[in-house]
N, C-alpha and C positions, 0 to 999 in steps of 0.2 A: 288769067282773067283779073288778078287780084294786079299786075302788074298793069296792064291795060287801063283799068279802072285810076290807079292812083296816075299814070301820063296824062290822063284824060282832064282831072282834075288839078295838076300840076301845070300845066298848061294856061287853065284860066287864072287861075290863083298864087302860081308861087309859092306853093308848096314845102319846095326845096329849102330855101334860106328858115322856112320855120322851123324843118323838122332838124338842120342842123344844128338850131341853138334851141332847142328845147329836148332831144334826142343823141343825139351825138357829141354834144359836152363831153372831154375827157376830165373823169373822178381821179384823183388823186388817192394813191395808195390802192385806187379799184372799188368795187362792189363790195357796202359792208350790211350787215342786218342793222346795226348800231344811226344807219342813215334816215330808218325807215319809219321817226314819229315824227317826221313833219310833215310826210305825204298823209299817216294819219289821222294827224291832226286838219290837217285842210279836208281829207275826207269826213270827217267827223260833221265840222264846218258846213258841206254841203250837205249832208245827211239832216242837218238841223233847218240849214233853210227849208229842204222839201216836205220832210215834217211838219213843220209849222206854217208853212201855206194850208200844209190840209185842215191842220189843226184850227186855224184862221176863218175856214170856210163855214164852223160851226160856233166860233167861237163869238162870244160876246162882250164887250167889255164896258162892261156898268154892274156896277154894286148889286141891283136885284139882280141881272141874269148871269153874271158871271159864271159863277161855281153852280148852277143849274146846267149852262151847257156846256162846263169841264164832267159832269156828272151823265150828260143827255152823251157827247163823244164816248165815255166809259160804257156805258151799257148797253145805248141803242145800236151807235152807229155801227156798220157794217167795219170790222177791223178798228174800230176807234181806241179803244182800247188797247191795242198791239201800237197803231201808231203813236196815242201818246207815250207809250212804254219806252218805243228809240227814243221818244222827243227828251224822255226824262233821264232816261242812263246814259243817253248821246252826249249831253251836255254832260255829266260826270266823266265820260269816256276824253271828250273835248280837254276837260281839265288835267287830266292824269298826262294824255298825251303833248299838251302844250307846257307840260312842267319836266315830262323828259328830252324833250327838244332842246328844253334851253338849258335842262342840268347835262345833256350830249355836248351843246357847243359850249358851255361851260368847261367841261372835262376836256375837252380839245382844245379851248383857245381859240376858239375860229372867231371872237368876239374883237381879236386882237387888230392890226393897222397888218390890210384896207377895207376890214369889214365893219367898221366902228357904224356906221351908217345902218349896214344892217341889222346890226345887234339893238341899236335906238328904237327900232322900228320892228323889231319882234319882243320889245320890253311893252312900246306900246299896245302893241296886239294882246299881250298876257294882261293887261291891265281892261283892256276892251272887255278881253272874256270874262273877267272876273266880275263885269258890268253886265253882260249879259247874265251871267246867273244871277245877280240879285235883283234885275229887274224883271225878270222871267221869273223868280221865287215867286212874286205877287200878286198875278196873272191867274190862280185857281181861283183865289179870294176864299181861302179855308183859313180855317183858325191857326193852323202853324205858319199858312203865310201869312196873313196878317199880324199876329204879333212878330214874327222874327223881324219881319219887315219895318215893325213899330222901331225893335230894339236898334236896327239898323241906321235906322235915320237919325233917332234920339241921340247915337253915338256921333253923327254928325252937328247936330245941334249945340253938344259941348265944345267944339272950338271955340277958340277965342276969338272974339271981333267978328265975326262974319257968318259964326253956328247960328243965330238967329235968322239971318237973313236967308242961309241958303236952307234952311230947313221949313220956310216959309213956299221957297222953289220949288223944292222936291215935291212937297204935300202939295201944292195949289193952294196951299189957303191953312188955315190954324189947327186942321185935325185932318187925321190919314184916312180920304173919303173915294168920294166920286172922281176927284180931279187928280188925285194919287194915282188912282186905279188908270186912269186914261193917259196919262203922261207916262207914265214906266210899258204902258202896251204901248204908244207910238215909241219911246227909248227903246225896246224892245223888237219890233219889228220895221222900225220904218230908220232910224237914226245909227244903231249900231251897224245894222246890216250892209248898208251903204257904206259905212265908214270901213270897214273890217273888210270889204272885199276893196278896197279904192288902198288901205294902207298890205292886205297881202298881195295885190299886185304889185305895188312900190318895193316888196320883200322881194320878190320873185326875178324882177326885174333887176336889181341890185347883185342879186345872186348869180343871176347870169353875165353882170357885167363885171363883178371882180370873181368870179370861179369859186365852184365849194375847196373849202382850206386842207379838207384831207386829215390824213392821221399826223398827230406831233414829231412821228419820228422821217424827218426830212429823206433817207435812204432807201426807204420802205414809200415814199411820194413819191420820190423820183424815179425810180424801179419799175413800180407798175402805176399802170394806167388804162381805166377801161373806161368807155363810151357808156352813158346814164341807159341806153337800150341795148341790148336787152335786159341784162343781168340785174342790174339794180330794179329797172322797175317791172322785175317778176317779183323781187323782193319786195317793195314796197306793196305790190298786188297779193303778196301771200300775207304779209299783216293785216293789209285792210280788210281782207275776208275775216281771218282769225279775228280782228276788231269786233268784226258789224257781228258775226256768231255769235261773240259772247257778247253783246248789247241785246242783240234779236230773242238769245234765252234769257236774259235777265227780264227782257219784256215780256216775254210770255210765261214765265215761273215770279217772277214778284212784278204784278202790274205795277204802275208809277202809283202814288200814293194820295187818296182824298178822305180829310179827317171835316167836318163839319163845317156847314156857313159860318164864316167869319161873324165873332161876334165882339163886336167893341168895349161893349160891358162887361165881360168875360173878364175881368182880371189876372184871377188862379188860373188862365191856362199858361202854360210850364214855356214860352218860344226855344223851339232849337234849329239852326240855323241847317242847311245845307253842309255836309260834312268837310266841305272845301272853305266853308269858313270857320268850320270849331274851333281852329287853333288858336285865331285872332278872337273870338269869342269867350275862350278859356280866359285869353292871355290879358284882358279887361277887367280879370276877376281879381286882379293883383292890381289894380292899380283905382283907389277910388277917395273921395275926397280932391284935393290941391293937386292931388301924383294923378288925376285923373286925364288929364290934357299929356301925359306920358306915352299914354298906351293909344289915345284917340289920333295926337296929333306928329308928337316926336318920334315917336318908335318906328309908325309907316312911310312919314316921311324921309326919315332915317334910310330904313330900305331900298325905299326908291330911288332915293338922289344917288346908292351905292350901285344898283341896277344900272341907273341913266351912266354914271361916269365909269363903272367899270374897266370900261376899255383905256380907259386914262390912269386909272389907278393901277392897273397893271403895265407895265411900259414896258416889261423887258420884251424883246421882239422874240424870247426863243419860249415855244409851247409846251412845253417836257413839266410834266407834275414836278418833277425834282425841283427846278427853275423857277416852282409858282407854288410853295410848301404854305407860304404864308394865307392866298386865298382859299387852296383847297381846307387848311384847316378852318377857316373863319367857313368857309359853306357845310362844312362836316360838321361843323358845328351850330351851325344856323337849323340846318335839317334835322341833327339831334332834338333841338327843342321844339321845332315845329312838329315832330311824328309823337314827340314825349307829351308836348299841352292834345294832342289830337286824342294821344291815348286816356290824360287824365279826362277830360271832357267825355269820352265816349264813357269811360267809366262813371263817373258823375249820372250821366243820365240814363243809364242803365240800373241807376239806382235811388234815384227818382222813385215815389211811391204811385203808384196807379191808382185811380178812382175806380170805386168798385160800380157795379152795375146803376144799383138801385143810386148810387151817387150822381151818378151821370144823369138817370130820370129826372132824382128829386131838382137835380139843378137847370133841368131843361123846364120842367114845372113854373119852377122860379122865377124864368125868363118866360113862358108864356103868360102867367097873371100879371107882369108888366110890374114887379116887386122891385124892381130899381126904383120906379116913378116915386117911393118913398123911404127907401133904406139904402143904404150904401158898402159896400162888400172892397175894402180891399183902395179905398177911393174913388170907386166907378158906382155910379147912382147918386140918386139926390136924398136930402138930409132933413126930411121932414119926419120918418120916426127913427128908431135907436139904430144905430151903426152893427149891423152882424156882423163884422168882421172875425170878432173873437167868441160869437153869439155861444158856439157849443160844447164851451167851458161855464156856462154860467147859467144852463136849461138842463131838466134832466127830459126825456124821453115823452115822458106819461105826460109833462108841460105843455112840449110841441104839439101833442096831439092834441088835447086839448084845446090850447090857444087856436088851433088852425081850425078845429070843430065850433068853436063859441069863444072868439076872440074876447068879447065883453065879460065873459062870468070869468076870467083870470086879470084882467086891465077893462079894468068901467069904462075911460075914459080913451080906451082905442078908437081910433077912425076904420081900423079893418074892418073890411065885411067880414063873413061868413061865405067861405067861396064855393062851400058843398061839395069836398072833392071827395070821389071815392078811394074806398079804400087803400087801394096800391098805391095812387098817387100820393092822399095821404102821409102813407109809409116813407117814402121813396124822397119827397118833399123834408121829414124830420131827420131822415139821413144824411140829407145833404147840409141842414143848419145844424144837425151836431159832427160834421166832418170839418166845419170852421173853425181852426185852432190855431193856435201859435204851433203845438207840432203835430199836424199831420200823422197820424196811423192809420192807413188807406190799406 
């Protein structure tokens, strides 16, 4: 039957010559597990589009409703919650996998002459993704996206010559608003997507026309040789289950993450980025003042220009680690720093002080009287009375209460009302103006 059915369709369509070159390619050196993160990574890939159509169908994107219907998908919707969960570990999954693909044909050489072509064109794809995540970071509109996202651009805005201009692009206009928010979802769902599936067919296609490179030892190529079906893509089909598994339980045991409407004014809140850029976020933390155009502009360009030319800078035609000592140690070493700034960053913010409850109130308080409209926290608010920044080193307790009870019997000449809060709020409110310090003990 099963035979019947494919003549039947083979017949109208020409079947044959497809399943040849996408099926019947002989692998060099044979069927490895080591093949099998870039069938994941494209899996991953599609996993994110389908997700994020669904995620699309609920989603809104404008500043008031944003993070209301990432918030209305978490709760109400029927699985919204599970599906944002792939949408958010996918794209981590996405990352992990597209950095062992290239550290595989790395290790291999497969970068080498006549693959130069496609090694250009899967540097470009890891640079795509690394666009998708940060324009997709934005898209809750919660307070960690928003300021990472502040911190992000800011860091583009110090180039030289052209930081003002293209930091005007990004935003839409002089502050990270409405037009931020709509530009990074169309980059997001309408610009990358298209691009990323137009440059993996151009991979895919290359691949099939100069052959996968095989393993470095030419003996072990020439020896064996097996056909991409069956063997290989069982294997590729046993990782991508093993993949989706552990993305599926990550999304059902730690739902993706939603920490409060973005709030502009907010200064003290702490941005931490997506853990796939800690390292470059650490790696900022050394370089500031004149050395600061170091870390923003030389160091990544740096990288990439070594990415793009790779296959040139390596020239010898033979792929044996022995024969390539010089880049394996420069990438042993590349990796060293990059797992090392990942780990001091995680540490760092793991020790970070936490606001304690009544903190988080008094400062939600804060922002509902609309207390920016006359004091200033940090640089964010206007400067009509005294700057809190350092407010609760220089008030004792019995003060705040006070003052917030019968502004005038402490300062004649205040403009504050009397805003009648009760009690808790009260309380909750002086915790927060005496938690304003140069150091923080939270």
């Amino acid at each position: 039957m099963k035979k019947m059915l494919y003549r039947w369709f083979d017949e109208r369509l020409k079947l044959r010559p497809i399943k040849i070159a996408l099926l019947d390619e002989a692998i060099p050196g044979g069927a490895s597990w080591v093949y099998i993160f870039g069938s994941i990574t494209l899996f991953f890939f599609l996993l994110q589009m389908i997700t994020g159509m669904f995620l699309a169908i609920y989603y809104s994107p404008s500043i008031e409703h944003a993070h209301e219907s990432i918030r209305y998908i978490m709760e109400e919707v029927e699985f919204g919650s599970f599906v944002r969960g792939l949408h958010h570990w996918g794209a981590s999954g996405m990352m992990v996998m597209i950095g062992l693909h290239m550290l595989q044909v790395f290790l291999y050489g497969a970068y080498k002459r006549p693959r130069e072509l496609m090694w250009l064109v899967g540097v470009v794809l890891f640079i795509i993704t690394l666009a998708f995540g940060f324009s997709g970071y934005l898209l809750p509109w919660d307070q960690r996206a928003y300021w990472a996202t502040q911190v992000g651009i800011n860091i583009v805005g110090t180039l030289p010559l052209v930081g003002t201009s293209l930091l005007r692009i990004i935003r839409g206009g002089q502050d990270l608003g409405a037009m931020t928010l709509n530009r990074f979802f169309a980059l997001h769902t309408l610009f990358l997507p298209w691009l990323l599936i137009l440059l993996v067919t151009l991979h895919l296609f290359i691949l099939r026309r100069v052959g996968p490179a095989g393993p470095w030892d030419k003996a072990r190529a020439a020896r064996i040789r097996e056909p991409f079906w069956p063997k290989q893509v069982a294997m590729d089909a046993v990782g991508i289950l093993i993949a989706f598994m552990i993305v599926a339980g990550l999304a059902v045991w730690f739902p993706a993450p939603l920490s409060d409407p973005a709030n502009p004014t907010d200064t003290t809140f702490n941005p931490i980025p997506e853990w796939f850029f800690l390292f470059y976020y650490q790696l900022l933390k050394y370089f500031s003042g004149p050395w600061e155009v170091v870390g923003t502009l030389i160091l990544p360009s740096l990288f990439f220009l070594i990415l793009f030319f790779l296959p040139w800078l390596d020239r010898r035609k033979d792929r044996r680690p022995i024969s390539r000592r010089f880049f394996f140690v420069g990438g042993g070493l590349f990796l060293t720093m990059v797992f090392t700034l990942i780990a001091i960053s995680i540490r760092d913010i793991s020790s970070l002080p936490t606001l304690s409850p009544s903190v988080l109130r008094g400062k939600a308080v804060y922002h509902e009287l609309d207390c920016a409209a006359c004091h200033r926290i940090h640089g964010a608010g206007e400067a009509f009375g005294p700057d809190l920044s350092y407010i609760g080193e220089l008030r004792s307790r019995d003060w705040f209460i006070q003052h917030f009870k019968d502004p005038q019997s402490l300062v004649p000449d205040s403009m504050m009302p009397a805003y009648g809060l009760e009690e808790q709020a009260l309380h909750d409110l002086t915790d927060y103006m005496l938690s304003l310090k140069h150091e923080i003990d939270r």
